[in-house]
Biopython code that builds the backbone (N, CA, C, O; Angstrom):
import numpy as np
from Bio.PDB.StructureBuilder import StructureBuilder

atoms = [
    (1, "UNK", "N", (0.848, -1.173, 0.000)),
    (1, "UNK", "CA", (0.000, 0.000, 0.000)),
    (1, "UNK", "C", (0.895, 1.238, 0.000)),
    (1, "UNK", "O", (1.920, 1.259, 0.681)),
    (2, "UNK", "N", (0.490, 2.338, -0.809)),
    (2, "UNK", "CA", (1.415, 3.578, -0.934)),
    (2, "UNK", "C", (0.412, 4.813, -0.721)),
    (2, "UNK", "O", (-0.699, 4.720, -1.244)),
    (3, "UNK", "N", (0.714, 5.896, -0.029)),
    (3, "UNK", "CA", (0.079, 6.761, 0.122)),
    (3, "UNK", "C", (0.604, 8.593, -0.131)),
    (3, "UNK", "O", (1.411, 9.231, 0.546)),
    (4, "UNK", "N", (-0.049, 8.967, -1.116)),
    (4, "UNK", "CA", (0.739, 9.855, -1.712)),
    (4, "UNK", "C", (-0.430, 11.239, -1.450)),
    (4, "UNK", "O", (-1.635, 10.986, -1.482)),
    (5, "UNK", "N", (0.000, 12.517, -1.226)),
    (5, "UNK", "CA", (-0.677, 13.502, -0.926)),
    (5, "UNK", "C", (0.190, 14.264, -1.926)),
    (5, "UNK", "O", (1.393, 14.109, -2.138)),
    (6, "UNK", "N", (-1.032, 15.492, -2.750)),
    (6, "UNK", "CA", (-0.466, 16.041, -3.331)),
    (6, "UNK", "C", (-1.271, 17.571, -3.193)),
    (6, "UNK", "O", (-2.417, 17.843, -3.549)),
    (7, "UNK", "N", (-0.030, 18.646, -2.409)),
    (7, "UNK", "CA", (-0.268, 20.099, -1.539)),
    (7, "UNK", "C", (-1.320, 20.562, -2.601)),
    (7, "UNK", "O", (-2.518, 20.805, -2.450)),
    (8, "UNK", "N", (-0.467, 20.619, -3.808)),
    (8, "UNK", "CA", (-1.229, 21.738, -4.895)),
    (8, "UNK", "C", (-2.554, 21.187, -4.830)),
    (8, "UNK", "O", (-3.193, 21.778, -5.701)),
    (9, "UNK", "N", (-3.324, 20.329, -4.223)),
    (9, "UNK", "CA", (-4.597, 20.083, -4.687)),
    (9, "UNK", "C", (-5.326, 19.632, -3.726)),
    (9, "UNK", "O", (-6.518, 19.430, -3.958)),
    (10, "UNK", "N", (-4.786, 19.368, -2.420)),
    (10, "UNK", "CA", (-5.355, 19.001, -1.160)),
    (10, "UNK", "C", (-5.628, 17.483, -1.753)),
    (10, "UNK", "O", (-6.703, 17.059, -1.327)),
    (11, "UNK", "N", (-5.256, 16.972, -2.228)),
    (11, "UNK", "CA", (-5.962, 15.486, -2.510)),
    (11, "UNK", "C", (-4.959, 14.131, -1.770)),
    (11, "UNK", "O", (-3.817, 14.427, -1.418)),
    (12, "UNK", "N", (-5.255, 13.268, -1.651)),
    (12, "UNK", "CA", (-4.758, 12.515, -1.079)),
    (12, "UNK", "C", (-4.852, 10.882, -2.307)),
    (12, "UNK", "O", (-5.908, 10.809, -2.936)),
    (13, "UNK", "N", (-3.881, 9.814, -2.546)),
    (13, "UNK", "CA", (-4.581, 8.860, -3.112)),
    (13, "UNK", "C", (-3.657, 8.111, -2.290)),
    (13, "UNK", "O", (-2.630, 8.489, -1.725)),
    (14, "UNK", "N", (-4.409, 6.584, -2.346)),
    (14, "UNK", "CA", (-4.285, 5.459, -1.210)),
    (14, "UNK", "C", (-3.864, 4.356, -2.204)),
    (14, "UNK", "O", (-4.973, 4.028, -2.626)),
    (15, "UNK", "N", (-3.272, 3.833, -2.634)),
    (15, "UNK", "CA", (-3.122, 2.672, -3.484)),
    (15, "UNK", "C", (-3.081, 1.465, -3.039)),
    (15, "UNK", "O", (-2.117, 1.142, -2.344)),
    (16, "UNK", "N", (-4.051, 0.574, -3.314)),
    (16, "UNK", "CA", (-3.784, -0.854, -2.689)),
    (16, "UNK", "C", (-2.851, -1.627, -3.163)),
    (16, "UNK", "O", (-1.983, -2.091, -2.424)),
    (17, "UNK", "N", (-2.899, -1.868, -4.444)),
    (17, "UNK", "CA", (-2.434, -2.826, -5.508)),
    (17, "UNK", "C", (-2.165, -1.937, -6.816)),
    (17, "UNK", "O", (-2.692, -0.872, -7.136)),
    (18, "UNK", "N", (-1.117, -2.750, -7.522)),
    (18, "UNK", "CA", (-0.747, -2.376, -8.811)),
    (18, "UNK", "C", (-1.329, -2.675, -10.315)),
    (18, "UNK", "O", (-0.924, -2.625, -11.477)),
    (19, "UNK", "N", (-2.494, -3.010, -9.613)),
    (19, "UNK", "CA", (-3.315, -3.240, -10.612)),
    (19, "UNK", "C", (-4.045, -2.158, -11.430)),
    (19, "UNK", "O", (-4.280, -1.026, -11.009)),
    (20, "UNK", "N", (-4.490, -2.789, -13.054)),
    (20, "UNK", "CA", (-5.308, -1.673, -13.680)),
    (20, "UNK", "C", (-6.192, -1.455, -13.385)),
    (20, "UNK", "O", (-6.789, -2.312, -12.733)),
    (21, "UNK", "N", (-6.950, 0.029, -13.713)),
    (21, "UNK", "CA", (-8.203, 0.368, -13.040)),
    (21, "UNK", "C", (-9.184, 0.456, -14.164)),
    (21, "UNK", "O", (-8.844, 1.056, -15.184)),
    (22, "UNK", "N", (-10.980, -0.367, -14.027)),
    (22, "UNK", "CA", (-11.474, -0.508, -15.107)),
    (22, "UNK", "C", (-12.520, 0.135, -14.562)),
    (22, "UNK", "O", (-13.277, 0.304, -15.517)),
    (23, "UNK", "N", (-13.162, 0.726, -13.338)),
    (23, "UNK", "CA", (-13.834, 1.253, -12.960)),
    (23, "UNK", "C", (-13.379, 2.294, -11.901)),
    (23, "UNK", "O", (-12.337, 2.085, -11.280)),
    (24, "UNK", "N", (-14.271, 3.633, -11.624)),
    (24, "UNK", "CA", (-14.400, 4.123, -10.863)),
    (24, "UNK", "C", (-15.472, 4.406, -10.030)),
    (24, "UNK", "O", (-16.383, 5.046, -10.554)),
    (25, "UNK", "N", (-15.591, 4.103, -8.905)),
    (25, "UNK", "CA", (-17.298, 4.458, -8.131)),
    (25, "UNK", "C", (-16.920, 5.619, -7.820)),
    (25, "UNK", "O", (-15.794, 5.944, -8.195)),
    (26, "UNK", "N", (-17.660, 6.505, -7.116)),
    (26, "UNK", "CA", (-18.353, 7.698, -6.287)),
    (26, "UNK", "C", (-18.776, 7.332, -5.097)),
    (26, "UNK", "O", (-19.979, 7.127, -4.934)),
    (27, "UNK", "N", (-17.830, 7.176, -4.007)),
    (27, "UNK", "CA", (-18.238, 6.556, -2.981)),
    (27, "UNK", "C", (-19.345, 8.260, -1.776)),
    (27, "UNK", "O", (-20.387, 8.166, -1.126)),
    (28, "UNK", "N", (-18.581, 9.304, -1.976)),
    (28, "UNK", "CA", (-19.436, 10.730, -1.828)),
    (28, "UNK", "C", (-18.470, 11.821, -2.219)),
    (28, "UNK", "O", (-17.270, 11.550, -2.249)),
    (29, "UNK", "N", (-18.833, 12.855, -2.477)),
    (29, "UNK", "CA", (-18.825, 14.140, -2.842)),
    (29, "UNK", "C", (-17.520, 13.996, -3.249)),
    (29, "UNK", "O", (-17.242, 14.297, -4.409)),
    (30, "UNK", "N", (-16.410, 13.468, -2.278)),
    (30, "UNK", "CA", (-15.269, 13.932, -2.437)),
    (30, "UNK", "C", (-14.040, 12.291, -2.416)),
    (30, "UNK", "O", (-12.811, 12.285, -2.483)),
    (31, "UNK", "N", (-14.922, 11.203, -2.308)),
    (31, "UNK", "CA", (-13.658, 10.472, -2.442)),
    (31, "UNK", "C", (-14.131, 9.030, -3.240)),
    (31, "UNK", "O", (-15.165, 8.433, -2.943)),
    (32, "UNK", "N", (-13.272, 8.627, -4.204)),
    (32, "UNK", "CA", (-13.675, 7.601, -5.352)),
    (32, "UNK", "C", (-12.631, 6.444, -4.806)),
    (32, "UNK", "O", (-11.763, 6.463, -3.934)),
    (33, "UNK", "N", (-13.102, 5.444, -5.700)),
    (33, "UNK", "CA", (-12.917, 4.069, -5.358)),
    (33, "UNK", "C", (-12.817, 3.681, -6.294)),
    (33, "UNK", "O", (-13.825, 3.512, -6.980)),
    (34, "UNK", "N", (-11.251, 3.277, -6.883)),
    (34, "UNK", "CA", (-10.926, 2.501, -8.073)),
    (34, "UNK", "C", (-11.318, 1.142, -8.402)),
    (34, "UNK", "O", (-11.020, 0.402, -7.464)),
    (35, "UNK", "N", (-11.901, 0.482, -9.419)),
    (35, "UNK", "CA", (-11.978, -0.902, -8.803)),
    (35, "UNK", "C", (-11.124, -1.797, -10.064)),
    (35, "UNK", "O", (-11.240, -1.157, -11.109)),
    (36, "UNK", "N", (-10.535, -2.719, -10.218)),
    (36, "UNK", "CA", (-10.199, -3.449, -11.344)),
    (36, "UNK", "C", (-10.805, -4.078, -11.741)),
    (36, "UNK", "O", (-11.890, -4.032, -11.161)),
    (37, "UNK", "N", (-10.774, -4.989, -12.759)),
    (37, "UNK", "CA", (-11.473, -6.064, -13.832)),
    (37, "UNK", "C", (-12.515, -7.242, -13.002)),
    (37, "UNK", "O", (-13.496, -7.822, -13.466)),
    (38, "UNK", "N", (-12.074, -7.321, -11.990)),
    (38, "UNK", "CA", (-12.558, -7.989, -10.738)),
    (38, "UNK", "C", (-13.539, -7.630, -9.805)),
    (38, "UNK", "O", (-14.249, -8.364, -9.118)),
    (39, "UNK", "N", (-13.478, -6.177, -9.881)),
    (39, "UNK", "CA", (-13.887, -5.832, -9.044)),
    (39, "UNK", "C", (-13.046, -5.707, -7.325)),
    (39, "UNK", "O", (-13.587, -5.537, -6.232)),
    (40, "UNK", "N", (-12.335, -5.785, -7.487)),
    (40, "UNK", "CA", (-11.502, -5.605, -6.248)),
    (40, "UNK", "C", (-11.135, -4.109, -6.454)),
    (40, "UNK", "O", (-11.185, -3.496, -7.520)),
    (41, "UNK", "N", (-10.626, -3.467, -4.815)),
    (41, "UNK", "CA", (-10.022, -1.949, -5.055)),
    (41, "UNK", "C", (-8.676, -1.872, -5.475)),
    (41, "UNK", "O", (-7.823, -2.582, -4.942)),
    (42, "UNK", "N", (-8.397, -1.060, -6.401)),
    (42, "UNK", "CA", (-6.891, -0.612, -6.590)),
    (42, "UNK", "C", (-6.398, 0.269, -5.763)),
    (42, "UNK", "O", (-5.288, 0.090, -5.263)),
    (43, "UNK", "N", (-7.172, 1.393, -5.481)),
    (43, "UNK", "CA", (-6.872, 2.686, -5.396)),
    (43, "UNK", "C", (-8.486, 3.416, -4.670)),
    (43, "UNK", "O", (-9.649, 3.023, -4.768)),
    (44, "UNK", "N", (-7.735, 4.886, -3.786)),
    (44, "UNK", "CA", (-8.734, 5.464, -3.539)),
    (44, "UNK", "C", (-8.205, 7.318, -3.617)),
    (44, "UNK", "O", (-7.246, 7.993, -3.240)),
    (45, "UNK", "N", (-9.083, 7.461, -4.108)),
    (45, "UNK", "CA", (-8.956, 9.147, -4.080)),
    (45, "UNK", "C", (-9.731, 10.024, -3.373)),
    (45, "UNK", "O", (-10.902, 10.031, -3.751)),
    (46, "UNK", "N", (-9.350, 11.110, -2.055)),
    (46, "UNK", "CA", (-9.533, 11.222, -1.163)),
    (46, "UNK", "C", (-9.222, 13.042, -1.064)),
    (46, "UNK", "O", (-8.409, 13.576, -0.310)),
    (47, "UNK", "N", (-10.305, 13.867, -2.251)),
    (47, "UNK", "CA", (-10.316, 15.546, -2.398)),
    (47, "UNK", "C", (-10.619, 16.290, -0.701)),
    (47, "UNK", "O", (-11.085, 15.952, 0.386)),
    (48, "UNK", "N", (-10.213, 17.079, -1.138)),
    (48, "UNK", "CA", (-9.921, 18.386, 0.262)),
    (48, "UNK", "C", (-10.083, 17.379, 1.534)),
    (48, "UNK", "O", (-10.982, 17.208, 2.358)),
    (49, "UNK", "N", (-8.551, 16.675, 1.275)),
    (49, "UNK", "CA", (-7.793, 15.900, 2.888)),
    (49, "UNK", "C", (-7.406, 16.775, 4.068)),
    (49, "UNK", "O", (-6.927, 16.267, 5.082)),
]
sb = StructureBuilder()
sb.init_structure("model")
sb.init_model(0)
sb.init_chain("A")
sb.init_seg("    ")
for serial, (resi, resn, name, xyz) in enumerate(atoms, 1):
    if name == "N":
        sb.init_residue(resn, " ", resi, " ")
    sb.init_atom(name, np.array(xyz, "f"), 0.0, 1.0, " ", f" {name:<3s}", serial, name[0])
structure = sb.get_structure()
């Protein structure tokens, strides 16, 4: 898992796995949920952290 914040944008992303991403949900307003071919999470994106 890697966790990367980036100032210029207040955003935050969470990476589970190195996997490709074939979906994105809308989990609310401000933070998404990558999912792969599987349906498992890759990744999460996490606006004004």
């Amino acid at each position: 898992m890697k966790i990367k914040y980036f100032n210029d944008t207040d955003t935050a992303l969470v990476e589970f796995t190195d996997n490709g991403v074939k979906e994105t949900m809308e989990i609310s307003e401000n933070v998404y949920l990558d999912l792969d071919a599987a349906g498992n999470p890759v990744s999460m994106t996490i606006e004004h952290a």
